[in-house]
The first five atom37 places (N, CA, C, CB, O) and aatype in JSON, in Angstrom:
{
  "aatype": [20, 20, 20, 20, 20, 20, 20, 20, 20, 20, 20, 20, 20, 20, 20, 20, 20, 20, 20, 20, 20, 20, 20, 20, 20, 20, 20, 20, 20, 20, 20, 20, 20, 20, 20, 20, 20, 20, 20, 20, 20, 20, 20, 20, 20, 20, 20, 20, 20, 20, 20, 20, 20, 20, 20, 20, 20, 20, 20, 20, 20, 20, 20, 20, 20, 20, 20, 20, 20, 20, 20, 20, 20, 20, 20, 20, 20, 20, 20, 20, 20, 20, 20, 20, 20, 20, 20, 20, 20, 20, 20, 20, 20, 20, 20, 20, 20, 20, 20, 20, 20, 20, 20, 20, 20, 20, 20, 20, 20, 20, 20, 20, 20, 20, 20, 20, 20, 20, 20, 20, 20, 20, 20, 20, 20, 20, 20, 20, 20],
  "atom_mask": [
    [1, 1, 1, 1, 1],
    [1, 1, 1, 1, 1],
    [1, 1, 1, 1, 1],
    [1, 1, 1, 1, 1],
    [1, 1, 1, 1, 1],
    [1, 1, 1, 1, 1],
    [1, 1, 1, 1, 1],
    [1, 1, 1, 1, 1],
    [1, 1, 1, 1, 1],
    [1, 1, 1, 1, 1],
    [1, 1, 1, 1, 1],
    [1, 1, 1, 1, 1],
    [1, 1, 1, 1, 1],
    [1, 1, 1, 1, 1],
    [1, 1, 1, 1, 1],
    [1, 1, 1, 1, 1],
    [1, 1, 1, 1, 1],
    [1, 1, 1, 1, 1],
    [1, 1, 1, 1, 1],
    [1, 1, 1, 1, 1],
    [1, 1, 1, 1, 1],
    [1, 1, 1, 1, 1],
    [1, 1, 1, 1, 1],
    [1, 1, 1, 1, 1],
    [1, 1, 1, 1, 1],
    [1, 1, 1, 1, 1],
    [1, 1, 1, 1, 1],
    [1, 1, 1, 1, 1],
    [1, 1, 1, 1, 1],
    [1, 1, 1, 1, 1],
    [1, 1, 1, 1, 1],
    [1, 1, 1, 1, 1],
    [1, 1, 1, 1, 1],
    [1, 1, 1, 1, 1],
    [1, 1, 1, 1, 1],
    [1, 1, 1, 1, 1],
    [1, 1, 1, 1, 1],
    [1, 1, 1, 1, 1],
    [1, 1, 1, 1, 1],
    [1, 1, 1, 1, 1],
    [1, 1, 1, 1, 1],
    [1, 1, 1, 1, 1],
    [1, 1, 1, 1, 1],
    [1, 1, 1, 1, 1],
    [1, 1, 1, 1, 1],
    [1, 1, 1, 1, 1],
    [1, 1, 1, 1, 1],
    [1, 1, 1, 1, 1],
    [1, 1, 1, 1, 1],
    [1, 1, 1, 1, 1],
    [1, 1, 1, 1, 1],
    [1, 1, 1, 1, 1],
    [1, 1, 1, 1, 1],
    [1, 1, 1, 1, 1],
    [1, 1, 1, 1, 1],
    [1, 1, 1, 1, 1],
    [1, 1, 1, 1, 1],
    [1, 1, 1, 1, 1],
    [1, 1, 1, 1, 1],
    [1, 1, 1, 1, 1],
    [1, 1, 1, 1, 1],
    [1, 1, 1, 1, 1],
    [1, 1, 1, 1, 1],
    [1, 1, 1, 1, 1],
    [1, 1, 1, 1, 1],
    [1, 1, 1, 1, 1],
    [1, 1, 1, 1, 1],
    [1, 1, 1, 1, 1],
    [1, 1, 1, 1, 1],
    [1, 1, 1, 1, 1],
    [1, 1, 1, 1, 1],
    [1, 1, 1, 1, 1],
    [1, 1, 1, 1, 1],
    [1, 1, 1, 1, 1],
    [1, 1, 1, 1, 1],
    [1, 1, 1, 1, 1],
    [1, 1, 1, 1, 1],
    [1, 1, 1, 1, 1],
    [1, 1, 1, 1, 1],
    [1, 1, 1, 1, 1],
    [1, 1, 1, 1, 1],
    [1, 1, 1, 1, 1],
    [1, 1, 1, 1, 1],
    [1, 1, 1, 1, 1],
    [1, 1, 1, 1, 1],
    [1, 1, 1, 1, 1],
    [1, 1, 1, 1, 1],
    [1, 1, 1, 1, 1],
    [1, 1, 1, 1, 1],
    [1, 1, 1, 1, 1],
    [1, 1, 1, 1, 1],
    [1, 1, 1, 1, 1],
    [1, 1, 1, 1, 1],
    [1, 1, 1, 1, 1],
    [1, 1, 1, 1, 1],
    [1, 1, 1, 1, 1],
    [1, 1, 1, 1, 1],
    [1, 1, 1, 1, 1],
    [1, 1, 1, 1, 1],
    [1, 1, 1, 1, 1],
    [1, 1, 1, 1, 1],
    [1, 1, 1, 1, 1],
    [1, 1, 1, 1, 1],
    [1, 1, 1, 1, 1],
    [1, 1, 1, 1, 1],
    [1, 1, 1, 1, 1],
    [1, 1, 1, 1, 1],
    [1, 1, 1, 1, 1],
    [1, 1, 1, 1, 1],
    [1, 1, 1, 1, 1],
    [1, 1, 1, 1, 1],
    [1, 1, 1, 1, 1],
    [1, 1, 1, 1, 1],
    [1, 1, 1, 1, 1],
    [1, 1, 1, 1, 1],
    [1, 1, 1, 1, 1],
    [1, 1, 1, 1, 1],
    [1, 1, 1, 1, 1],
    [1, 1, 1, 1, 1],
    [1, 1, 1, 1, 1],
    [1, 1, 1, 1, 1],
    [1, 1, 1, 1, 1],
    [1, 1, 1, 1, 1],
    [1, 1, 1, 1, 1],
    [1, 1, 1, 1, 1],
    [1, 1, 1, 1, 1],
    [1, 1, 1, 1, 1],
    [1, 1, 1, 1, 1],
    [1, 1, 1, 1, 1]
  ],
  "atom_positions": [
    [[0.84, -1.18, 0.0], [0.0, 0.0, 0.0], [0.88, 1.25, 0.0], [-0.95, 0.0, 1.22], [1.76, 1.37, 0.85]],
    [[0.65, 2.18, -0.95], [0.88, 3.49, -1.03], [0.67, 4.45, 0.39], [-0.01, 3.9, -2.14], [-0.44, 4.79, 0.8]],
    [[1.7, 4.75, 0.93], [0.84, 5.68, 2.14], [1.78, 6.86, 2.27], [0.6, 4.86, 3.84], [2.91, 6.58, 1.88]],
    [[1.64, 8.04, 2.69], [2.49, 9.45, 2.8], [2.19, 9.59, 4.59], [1.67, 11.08, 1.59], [1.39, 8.86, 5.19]],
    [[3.01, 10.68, 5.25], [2.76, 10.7, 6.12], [3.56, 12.11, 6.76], [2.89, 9.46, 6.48], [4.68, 12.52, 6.46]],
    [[2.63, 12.66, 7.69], [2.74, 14.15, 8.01], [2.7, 14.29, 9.32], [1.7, 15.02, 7.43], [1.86, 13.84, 10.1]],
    [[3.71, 14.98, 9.56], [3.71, 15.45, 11.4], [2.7, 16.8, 11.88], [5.58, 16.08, 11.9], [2.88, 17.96, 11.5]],
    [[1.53, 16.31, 12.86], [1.14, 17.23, 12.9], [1.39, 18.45, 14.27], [0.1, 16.77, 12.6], [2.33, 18.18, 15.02]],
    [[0.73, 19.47, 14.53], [1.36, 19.73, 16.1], [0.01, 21.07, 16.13], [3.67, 20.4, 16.28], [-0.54, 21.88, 15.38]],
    [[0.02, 20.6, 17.56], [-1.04, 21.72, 18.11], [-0.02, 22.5, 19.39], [-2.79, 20.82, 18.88], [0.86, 22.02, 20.1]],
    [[-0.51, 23.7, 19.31], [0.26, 24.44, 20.57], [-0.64, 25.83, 20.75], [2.13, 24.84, 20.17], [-1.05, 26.63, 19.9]],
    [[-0.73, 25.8, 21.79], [-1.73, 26.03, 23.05], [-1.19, 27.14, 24.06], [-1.91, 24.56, 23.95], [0.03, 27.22, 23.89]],
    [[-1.55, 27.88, 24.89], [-0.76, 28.75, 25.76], [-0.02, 28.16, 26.41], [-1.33, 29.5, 26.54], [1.05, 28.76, 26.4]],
    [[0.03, 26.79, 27.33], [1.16, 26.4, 27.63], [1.92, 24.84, 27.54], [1.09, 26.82, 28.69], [2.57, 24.23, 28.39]],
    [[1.45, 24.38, 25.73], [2.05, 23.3, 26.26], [2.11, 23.38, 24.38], [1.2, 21.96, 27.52], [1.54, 24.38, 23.96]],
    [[2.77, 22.39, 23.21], [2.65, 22.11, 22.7], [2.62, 20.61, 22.27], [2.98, 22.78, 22.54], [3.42, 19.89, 22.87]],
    [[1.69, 19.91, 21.17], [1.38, 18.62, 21.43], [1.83, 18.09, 19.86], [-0.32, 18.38, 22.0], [1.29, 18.61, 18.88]],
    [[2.83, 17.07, 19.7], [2.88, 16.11, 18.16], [2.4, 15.22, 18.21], [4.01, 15.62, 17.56], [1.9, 14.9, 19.29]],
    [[2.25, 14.06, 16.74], [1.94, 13.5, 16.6], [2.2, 13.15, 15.16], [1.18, 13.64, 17.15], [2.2, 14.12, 14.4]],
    [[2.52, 11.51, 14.45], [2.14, 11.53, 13.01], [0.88, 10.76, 12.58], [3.25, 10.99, 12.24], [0.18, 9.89, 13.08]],
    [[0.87, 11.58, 11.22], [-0.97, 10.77, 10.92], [-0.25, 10.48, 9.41], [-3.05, 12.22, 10.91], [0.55, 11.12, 8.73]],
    [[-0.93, 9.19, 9.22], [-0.44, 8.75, 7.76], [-1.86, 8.09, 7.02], [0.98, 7.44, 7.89], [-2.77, 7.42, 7.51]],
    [[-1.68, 8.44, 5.99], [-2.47, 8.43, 5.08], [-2.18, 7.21, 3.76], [-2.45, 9.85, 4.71], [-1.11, 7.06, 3.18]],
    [[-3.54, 6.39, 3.48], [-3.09, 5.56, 2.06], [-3.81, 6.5, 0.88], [-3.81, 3.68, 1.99], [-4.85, 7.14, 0.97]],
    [[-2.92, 6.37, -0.25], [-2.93, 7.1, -1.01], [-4.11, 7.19, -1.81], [-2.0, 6.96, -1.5], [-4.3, 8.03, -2.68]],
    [[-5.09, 6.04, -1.4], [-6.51, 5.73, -2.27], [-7.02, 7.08, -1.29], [-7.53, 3.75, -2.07], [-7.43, 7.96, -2.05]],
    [[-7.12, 7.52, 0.24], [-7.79, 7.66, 0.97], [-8.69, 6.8, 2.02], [-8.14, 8.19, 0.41], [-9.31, 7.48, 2.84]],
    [[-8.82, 5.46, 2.08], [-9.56, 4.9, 2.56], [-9.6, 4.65, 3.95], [-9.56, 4.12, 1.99], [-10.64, 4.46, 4.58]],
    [[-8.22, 4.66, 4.5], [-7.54, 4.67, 5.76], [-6.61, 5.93, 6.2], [-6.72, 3.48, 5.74], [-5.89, 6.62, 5.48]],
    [[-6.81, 6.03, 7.38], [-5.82, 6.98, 8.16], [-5.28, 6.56, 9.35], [-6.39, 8.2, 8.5], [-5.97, 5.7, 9.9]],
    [[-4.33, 6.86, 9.89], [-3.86, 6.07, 11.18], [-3.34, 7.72, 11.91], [-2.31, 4.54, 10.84], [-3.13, 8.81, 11.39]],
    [[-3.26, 7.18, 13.48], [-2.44, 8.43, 13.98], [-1.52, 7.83, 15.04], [-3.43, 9.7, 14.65], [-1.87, 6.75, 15.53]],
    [[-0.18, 8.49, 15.54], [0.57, 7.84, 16.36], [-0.07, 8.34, 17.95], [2.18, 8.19, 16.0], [-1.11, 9.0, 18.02]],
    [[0.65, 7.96, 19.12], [0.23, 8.4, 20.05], [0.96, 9.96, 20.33], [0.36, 7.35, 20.99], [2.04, 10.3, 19.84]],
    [[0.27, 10.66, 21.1], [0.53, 12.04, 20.88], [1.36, 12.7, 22.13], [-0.85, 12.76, 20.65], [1.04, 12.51, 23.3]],
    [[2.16, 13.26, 21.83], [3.69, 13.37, 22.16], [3.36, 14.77, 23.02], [4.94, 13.5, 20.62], [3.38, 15.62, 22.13]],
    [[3.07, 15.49, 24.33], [3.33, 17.12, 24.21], [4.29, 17.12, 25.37], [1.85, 18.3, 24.43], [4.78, 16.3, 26.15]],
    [[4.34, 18.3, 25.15], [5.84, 19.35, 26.02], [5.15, 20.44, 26.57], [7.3, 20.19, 24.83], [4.59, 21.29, 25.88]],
    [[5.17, 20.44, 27.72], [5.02, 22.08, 28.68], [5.98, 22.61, 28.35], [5.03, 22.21, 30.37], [7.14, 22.25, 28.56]],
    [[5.34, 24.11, 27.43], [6.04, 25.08, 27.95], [6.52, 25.62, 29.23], [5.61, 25.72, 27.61], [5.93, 25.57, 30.31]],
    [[7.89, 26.26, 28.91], [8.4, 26.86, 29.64], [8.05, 28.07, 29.99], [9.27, 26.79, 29.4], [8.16, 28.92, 29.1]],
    [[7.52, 28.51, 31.35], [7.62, 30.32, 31.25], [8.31, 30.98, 30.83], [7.71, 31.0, 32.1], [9.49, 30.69, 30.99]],
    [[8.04, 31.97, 30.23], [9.23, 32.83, 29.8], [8.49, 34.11, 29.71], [10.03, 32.37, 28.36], [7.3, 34.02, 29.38]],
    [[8.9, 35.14, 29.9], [8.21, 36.6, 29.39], [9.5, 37.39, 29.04], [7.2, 37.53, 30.7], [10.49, 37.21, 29.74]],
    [[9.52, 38.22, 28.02], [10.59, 39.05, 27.28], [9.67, 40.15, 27.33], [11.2, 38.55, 25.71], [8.44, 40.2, 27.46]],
    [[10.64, 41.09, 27.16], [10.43, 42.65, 26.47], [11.54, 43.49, 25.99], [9.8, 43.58, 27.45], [12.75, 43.34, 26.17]],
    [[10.95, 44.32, 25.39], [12.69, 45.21, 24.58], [13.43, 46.23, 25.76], [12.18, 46.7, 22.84], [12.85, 46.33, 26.84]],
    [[14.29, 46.73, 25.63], [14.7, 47.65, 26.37], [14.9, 49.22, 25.94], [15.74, 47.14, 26.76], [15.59, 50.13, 26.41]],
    [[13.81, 49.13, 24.6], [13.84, 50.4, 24.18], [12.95, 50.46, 23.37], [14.92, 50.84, 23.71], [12.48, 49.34, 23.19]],
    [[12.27, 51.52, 22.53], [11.1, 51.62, 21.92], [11.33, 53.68, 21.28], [9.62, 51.07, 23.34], [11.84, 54.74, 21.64]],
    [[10.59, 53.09, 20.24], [10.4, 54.76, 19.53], [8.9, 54.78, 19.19], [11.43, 55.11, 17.85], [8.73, 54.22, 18.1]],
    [[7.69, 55.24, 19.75], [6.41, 55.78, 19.19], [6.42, 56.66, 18.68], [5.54, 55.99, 19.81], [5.82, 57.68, 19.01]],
    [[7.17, 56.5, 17.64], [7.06, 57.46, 16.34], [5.81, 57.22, 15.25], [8.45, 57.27, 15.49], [5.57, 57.94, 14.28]],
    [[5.03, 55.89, 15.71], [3.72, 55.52, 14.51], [4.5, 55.05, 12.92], [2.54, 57.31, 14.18], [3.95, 55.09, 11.82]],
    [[5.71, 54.68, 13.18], [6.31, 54.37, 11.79], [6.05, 52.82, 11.62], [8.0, 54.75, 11.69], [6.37, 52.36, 10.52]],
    [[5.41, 51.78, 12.75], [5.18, 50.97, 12.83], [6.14, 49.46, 12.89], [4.49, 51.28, 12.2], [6.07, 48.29, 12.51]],
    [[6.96, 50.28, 13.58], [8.18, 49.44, 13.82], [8.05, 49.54, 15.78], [9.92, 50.32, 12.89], [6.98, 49.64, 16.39]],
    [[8.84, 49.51, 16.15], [8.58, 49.24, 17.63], [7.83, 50.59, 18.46], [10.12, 48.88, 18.34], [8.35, 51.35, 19.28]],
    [[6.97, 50.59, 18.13], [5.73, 52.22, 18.6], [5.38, 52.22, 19.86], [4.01, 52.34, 17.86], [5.08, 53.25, 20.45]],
    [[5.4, 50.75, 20.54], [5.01, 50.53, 21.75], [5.89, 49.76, 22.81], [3.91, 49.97, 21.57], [7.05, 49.4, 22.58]],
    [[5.26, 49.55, 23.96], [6.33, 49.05, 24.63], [5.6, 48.04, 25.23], [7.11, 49.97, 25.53], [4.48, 48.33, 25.66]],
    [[6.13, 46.62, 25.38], [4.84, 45.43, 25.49], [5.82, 44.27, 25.83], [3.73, 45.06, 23.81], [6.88, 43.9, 25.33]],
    [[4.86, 43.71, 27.16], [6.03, 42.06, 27.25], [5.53, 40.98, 26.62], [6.29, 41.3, 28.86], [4.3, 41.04, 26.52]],
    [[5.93, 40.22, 26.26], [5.65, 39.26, 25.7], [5.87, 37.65, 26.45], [6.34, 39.54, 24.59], [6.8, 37.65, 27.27]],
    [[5.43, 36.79, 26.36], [5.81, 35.2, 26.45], [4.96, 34.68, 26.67], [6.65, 34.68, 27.29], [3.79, 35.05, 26.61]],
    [[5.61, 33.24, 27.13], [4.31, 31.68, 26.89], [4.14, 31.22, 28.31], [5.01, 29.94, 25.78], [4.86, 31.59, 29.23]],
    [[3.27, 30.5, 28.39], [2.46, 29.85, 29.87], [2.42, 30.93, 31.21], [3.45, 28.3, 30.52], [2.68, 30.65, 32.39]],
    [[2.05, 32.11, 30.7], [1.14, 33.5, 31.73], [0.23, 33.06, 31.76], [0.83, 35.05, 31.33], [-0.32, 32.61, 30.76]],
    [[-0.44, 33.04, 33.39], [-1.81, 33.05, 33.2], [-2.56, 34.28, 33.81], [-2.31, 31.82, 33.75], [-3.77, 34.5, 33.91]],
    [[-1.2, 35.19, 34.26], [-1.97, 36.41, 34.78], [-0.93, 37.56, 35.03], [-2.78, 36.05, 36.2], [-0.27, 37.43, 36.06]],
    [[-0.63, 38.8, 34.19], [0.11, 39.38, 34.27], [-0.48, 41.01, 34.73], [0.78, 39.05, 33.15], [-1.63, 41.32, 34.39]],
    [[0.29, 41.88, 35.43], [0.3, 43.02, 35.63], [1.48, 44.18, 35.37], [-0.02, 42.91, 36.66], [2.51, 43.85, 35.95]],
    [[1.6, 45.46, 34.65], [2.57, 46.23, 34.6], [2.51, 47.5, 35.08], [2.89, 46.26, 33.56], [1.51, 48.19, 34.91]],
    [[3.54, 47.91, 35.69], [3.5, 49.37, 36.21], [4.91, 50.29, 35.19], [3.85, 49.29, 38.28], [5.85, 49.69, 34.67]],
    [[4.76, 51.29, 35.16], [5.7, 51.93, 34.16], [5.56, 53.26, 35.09], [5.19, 52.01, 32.31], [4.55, 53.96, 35.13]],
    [[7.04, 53.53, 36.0], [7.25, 54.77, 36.32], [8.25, 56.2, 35.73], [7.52, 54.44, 37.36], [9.01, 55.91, 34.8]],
    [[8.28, 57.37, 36.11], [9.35, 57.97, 35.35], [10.18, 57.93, 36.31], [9.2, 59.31, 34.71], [10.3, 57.1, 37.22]],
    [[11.18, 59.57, 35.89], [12.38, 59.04, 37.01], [12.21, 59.8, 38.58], [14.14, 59.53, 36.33], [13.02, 59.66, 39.49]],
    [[10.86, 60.69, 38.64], [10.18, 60.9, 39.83], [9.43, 60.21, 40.59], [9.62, 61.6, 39.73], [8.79, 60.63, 41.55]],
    [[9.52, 58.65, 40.04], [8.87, 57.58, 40.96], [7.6, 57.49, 40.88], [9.08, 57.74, 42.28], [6.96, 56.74, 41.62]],
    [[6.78, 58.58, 39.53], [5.46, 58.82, 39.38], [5.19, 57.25, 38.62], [5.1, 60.37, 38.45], [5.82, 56.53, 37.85]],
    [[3.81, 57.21, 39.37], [3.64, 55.85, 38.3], [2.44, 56.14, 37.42], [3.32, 54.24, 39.15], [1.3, 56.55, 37.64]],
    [[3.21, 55.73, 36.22], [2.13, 56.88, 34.74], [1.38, 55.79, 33.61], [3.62, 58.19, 33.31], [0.75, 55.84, 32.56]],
    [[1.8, 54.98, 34.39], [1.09, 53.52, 33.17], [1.04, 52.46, 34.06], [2.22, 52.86, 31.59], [1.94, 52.22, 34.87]],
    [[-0.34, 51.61, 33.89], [-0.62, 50.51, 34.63], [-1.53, 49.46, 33.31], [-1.58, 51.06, 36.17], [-2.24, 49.93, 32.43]],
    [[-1.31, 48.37, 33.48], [-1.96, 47.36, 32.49], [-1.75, 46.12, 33.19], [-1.32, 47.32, 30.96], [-0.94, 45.85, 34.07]],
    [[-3.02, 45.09, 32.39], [-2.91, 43.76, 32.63], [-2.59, 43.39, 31.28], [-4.13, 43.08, 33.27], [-2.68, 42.18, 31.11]],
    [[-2.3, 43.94, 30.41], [-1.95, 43.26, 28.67], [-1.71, 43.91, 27.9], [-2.85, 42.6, 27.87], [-0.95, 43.53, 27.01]],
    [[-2.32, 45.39, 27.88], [-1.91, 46.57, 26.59], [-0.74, 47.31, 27.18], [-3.28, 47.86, 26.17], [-0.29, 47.54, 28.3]],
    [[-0.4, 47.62, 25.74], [0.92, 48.07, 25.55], [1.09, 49.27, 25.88], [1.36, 47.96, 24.39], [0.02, 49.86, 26.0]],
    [[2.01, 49.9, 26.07], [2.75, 51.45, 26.37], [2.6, 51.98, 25.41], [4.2, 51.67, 26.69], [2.96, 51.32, 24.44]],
    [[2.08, 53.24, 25.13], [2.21, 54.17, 23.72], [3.38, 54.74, 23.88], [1.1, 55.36, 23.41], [4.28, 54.87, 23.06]],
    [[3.32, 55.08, 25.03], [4.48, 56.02, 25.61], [4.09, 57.45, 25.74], [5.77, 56.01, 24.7], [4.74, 58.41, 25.3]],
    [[2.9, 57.48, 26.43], [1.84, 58.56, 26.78], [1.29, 58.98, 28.08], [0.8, 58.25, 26.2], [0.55, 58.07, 28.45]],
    [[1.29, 59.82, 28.85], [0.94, 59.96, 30.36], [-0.01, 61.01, 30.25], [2.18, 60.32, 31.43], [0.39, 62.14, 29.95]],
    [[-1.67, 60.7, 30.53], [-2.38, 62.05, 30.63], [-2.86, 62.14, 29.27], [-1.44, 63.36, 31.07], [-3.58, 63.13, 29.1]],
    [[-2.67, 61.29, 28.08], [-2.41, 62.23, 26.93], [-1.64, 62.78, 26.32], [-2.71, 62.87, 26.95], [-2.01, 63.44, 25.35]],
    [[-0.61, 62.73, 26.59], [0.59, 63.57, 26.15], [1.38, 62.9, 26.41], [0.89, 64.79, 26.62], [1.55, 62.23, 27.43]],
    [[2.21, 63.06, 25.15], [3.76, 62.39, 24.57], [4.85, 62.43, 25.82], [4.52, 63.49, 23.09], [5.34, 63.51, 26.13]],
    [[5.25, 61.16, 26.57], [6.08, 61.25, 27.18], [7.5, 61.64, 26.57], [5.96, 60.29, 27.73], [7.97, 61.27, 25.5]],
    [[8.0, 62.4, 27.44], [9.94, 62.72, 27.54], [10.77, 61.64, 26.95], [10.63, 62.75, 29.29], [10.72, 60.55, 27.51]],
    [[11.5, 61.76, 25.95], [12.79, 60.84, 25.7], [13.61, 60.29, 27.42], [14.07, 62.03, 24.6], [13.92, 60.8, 28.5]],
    [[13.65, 59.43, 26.99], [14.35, 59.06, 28.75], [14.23, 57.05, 29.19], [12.86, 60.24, 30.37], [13.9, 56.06, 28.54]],
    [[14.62, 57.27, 30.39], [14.29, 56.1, 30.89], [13.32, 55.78, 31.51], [14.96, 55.78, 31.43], [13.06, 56.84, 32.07]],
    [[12.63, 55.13, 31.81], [11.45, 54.67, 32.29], [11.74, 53.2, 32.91], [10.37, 54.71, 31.15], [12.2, 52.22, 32.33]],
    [[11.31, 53.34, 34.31], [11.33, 51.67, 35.24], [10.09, 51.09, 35.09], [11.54, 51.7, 37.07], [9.01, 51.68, 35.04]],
    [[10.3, 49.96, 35.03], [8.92, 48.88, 35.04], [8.86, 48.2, 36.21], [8.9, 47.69, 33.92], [9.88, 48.22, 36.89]],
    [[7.49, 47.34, 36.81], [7.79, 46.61, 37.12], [6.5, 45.72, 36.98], [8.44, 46.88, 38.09], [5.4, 46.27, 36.95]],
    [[6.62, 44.44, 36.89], [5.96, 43.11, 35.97], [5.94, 42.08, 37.02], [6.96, 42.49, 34.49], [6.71, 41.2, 37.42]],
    [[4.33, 42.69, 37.44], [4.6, 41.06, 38.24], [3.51, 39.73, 37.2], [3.74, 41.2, 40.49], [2.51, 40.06, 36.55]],
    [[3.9, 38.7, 37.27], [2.67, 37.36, 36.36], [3.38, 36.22, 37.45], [3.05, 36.82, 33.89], [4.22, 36.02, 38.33]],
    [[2.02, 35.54, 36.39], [1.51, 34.21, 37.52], [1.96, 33.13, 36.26], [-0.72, 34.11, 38.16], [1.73, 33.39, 35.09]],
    [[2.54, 32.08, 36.63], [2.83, 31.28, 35.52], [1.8, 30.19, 35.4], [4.2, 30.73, 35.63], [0.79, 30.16, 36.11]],
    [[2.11, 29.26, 34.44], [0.73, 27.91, 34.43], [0.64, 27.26, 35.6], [0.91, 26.54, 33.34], [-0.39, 26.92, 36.19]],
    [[1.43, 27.13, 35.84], [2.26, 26.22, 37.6], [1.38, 27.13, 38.6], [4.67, 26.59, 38.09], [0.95, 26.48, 39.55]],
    [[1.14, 28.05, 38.59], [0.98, 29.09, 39.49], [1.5, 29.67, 40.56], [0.25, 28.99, 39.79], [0.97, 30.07, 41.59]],
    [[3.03, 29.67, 40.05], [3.92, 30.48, 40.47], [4.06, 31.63, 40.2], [4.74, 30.15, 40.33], [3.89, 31.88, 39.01]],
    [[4.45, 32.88, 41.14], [4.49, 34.0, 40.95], [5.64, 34.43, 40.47], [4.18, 34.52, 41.85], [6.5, 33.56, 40.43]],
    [[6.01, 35.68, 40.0], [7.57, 36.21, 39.43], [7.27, 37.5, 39.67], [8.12, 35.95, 37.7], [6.12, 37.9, 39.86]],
    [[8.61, 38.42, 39.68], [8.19, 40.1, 39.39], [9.35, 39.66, 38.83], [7.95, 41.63, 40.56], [10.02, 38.65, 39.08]],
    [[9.59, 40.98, 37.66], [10.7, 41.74, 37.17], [10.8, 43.06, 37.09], [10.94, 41.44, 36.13], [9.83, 43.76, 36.8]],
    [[11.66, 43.41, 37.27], [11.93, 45.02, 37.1], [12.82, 45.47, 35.89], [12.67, 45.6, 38.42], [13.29, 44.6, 35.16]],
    [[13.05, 46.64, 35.7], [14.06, 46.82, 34.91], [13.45, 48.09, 34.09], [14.46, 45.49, 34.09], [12.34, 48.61, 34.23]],
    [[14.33, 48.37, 33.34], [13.95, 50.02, 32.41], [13.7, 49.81, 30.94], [15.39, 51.26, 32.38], [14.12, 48.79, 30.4]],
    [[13.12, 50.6, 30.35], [13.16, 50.7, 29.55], [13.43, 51.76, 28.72], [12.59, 50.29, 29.52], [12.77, 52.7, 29.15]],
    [[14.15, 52.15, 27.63], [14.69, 53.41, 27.35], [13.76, 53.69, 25.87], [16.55, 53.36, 27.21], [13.78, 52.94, 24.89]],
    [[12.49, 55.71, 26.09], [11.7, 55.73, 25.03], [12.89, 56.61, 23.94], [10.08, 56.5, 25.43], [13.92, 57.23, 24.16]],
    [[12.3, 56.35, 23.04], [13.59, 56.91, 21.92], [12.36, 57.81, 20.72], [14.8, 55.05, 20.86], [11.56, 57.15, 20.06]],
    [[12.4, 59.21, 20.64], [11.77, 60.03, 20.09], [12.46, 60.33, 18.59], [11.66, 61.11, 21.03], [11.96, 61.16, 17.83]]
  ]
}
């Protein structure tokens, strides 16, 4: 019998899952193997700099990663004011309405992972006009 055969994969917020399914070439049959997945790893990234210039290249300022199940951000200046708060949207890089200062800016990021473990990070980020 003629048969081809294709790896397939599902992935999910925190886990991704394989498997192969093979096929006879009439169509009449299909088979699948047993299905293989992997927990993701937590991870959350973000840049350490950003230009909201609207040129549509890095405009905002935003963390990113896999198996969050609950994140929060604070964004202060360098008066300790805290001028941005979110559970998911991004930084324009705006306080009030109005175009924040070229400068540095501190974060701090606390999330809950799949595990339901907690993390903070801190760290700056530098806006570039």
């Amino acid at each position: 019998t003629d048969t081809t055969q294709r790896l397939e994969f599902l992935l999910d917020e925190y886990q991704v899952c394989y498997r192969v399914v093979s096929h006879e070439r009439n169509g009449s049959n299909e088979s699948f193997s047993n299905r293989y997945c992997i927990d993701l790893e937590p991870v959350l990234t973000m840049p350490n700099a950003f230009s909201p210039d609207l040129n549509g290249i890095n405009d905002a300022f935003k963390a990113a990663g896999f198996a969050i199940k609950d994140f929060h951000m604070e964004i202060y200046n360098r008066w300790g004011e805290r001028i941005f708060t979110s559970t998911g949207d991004a930084w324009d890089g705006s306080y009030k309405g109005n175009k924040c200062q070229m400068g540095v800016y501190t974060y701090i990021i606390d999330w809950i992972d799949n595990d339901n473990i907690g993390h903070r990070v801190t760290g700056s980020i530098t806006l570039v006009l």
